[in-house]
N, C-alpha and C positions, 0 to 999 in steps of 0.2 A: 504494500500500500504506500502509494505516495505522501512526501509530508506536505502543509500546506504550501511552505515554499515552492515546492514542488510540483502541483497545483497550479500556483501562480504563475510558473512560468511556462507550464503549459499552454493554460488557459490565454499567455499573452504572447505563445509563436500562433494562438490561431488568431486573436484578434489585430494583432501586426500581418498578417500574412493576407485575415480579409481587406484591410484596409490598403495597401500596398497595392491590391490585385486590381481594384477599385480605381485609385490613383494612378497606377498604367495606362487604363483603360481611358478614363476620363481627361487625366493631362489639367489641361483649360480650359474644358468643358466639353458635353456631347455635342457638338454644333448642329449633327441633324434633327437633333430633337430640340435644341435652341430655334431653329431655322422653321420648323414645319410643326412644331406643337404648342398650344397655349398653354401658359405655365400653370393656368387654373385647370385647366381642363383636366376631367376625373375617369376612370373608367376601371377594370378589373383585367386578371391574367388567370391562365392555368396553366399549369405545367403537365405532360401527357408524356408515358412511355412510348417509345415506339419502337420498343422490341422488349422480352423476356430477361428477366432477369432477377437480381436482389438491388433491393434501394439501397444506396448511401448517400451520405451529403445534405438531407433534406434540414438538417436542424441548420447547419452549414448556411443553406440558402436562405432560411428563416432571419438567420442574421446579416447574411451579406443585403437585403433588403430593408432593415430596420438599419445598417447602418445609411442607406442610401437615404432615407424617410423615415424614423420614429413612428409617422402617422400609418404610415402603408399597416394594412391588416392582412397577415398572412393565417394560411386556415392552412392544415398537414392535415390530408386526408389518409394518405398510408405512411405507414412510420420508416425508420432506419431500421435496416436488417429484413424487412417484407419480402416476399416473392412477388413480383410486380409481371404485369403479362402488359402486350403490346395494346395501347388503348387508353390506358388503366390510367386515372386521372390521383395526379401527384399530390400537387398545392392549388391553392386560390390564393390569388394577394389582390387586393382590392386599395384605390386609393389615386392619389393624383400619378397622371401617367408620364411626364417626364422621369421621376425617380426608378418609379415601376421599371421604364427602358432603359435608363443606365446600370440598374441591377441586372439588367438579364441575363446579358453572357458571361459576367462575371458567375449568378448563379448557376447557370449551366453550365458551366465550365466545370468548378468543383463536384454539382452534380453527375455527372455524364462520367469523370473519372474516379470518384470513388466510390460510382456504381460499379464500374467496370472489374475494378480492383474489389472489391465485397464478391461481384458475382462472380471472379475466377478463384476466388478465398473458398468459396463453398463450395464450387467443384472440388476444391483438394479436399478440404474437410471430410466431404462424403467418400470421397476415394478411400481415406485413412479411418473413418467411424468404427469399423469394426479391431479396431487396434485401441491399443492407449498412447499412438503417437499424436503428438502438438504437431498443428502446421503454425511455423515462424515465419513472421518475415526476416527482412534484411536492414541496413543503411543503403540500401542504391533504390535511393527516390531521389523527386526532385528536388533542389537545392531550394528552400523555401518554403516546401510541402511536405516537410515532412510527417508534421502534425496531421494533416489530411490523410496521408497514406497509412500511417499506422493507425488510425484511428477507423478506416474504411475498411482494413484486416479486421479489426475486430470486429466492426458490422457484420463481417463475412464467416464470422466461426472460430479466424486464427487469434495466434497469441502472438502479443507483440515481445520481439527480441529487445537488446539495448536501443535505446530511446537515439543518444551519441556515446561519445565519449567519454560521459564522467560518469554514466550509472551503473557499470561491468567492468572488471578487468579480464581482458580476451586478447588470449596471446595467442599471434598468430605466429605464419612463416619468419616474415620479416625479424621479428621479436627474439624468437627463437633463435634463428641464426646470430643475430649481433649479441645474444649470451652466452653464446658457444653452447649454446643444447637446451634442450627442453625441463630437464631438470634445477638448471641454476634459472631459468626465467620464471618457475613455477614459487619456488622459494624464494627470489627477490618480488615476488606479487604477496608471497604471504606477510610477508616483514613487513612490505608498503602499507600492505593493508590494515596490519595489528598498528602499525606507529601512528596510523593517521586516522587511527578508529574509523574506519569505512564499514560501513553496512554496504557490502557488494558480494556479489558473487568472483568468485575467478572461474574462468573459463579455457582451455588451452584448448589449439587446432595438435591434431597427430595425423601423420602422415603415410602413417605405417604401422604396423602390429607391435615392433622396435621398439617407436615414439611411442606407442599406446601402453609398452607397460614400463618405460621408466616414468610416463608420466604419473601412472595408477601408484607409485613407488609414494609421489607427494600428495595423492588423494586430493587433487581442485574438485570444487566443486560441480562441475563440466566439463567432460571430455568430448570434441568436435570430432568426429570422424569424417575427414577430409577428401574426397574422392575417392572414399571406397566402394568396391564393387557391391552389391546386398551378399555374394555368400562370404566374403570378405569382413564384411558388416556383420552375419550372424556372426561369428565366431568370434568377433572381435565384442560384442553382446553377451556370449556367453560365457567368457575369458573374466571380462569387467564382474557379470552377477557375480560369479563363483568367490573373485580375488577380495571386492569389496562393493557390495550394492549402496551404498548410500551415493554414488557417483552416478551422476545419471551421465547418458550419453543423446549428444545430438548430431544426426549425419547431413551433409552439405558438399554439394557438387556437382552438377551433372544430374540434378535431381527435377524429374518435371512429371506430367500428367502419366505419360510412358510407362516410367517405374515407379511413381512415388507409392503404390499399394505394394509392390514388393518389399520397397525400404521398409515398409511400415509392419510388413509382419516378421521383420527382424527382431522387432522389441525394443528398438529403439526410442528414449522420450518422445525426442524434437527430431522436426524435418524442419529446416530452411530453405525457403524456396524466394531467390531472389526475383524470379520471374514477378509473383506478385503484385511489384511495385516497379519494376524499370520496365517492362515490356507488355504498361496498360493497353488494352481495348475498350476502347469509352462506351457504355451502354446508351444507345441514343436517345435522347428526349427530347422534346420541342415545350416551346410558350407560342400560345398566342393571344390577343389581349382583344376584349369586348369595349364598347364604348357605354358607360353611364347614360 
């Protein structure tokens, strides 16, 4: 559980992140809608699926349009996380229609991708359902969205991995190599972490059966199983229960729709599937708006 701080600064990558997107968009103003619309003039919007899928994004949208207009009245007729079919009607916002159009694509923007990102999340989920593996995401979203993206994983079923940088210690190749081995970077993360009272996980990548049991030698919290094969993977699963089960283990690489059920009946905790988040397909949706 997050502490409040923590909270806070969640809660303010997403309200920096909606207003920014906003502020691109706009610049010095919508000028086609300065040009062609009266600033009084009132009238309503909906947003409509136009394909299958799982909603994300919708509270998302609810704010990117109050930040646009306070007054605008937005109504969420299917929530976050729904199975949504082509048709199937989103939101209402109701209110003066300049604001209404300069919210739009910014709404659908966020909408459209982290429906996309929720509905490829519960394809893996169901892939994995009859296992006890976690689908994880990654860090490879977009520079700015990241809050959006992990936040549309969990719409979608998955659990989110480290947030950045300062919520895990997760040693990878890089890390490993410039300690000269897996064992002294596993033990210079446990000392970090006792001197500097961190409530973290550690995490190391292994790259081989090798790495996998001098690491199991310093018992981290997390062992990565790093492009291995699944019967690689079981053994390397049943190596881990035997030597010390409180170690869970998470496999990553080469891991997609393909094999991700095979990974998963290795016994593996976690799967990390970067796909998730760097190689969206946006779930289409439209607005179109009534006049008062």
């Amino acid at each position: 559980m997050k502490s409040k701080a923590g909270n806070d600064f969640y809660e303010g990558c997403r309200s920096r992140a909606i207003m920014l997107a906003l502020e691109e968009d706009r610049y010095t103003g919508d000028i086609t809608t300065l040009a062609t619309i009266d600033g009084r003039q009132e009238g309503s919007a909906v947003i409509r699926a136009k394909e299958d899928g799982v909603l994300g994004g919708a509270e998302v949208a609810q704010q990117v349009f109050a930040a646009c207009d306070p007054s605008l009245s937005v109504l969420l007729h299917r929530k976050d996380g729904e199975v949504v079919s082509r048709g199937d009607l989103i939101l209402e916002v109701q209110g003066k229609l300049a604001p209404l159009l300069l919210g739009e694509r910014t709404a659908l923007n966020f909408m459209q991708r982290m429906s996309g990102i929720a509905t490829r999340t519960r394809a893996y989920v169901d892939q994995v359902s009859h296992t006890g593996a976690k689908i994880l995401d990654t860090r490879k979203t977009v520079p700015g969205l990241r809050y959006f993206d992990k936040e549309a994983v969990r719409i979608g079923g998955g659990v989110n991995h480290r947030f950045g940088l300062f919520d895990m210690i997760l040693i990878k190749d890089n890390h490993i190599d410039a300690c000269g081995g897996i064992a002294p970077a596993i033990r210079r993360a446990q000392i970090y972490r006792e001197k500097q009272k961190l409530d973290v996980k550690i995490e190391t990548e292994v790259r081989s059966l090798d790495e996998l049991s001098r690491a199991l030698v310093c018992v981290p919290d997390i062992i990565l199983l790093d492009n291995f094969t699944p019967e690689l993977m079981k053994e390397a699963v049943e190596y881990v229960r035997a030597a010390c089960s409180s170690v869970q283990l998470e496999a990553s690489g080469n891991i997609g729709m393909h094999n991700v059920r095979d990974v998963a009946e290795t016994g593996v905790d976690f799967i990390s599937i970067g796909e998730l988040t760097h190689s969206v397909k946006a779930l289409d949706l439209s607005m179109t708006i009534a006049l008062v």
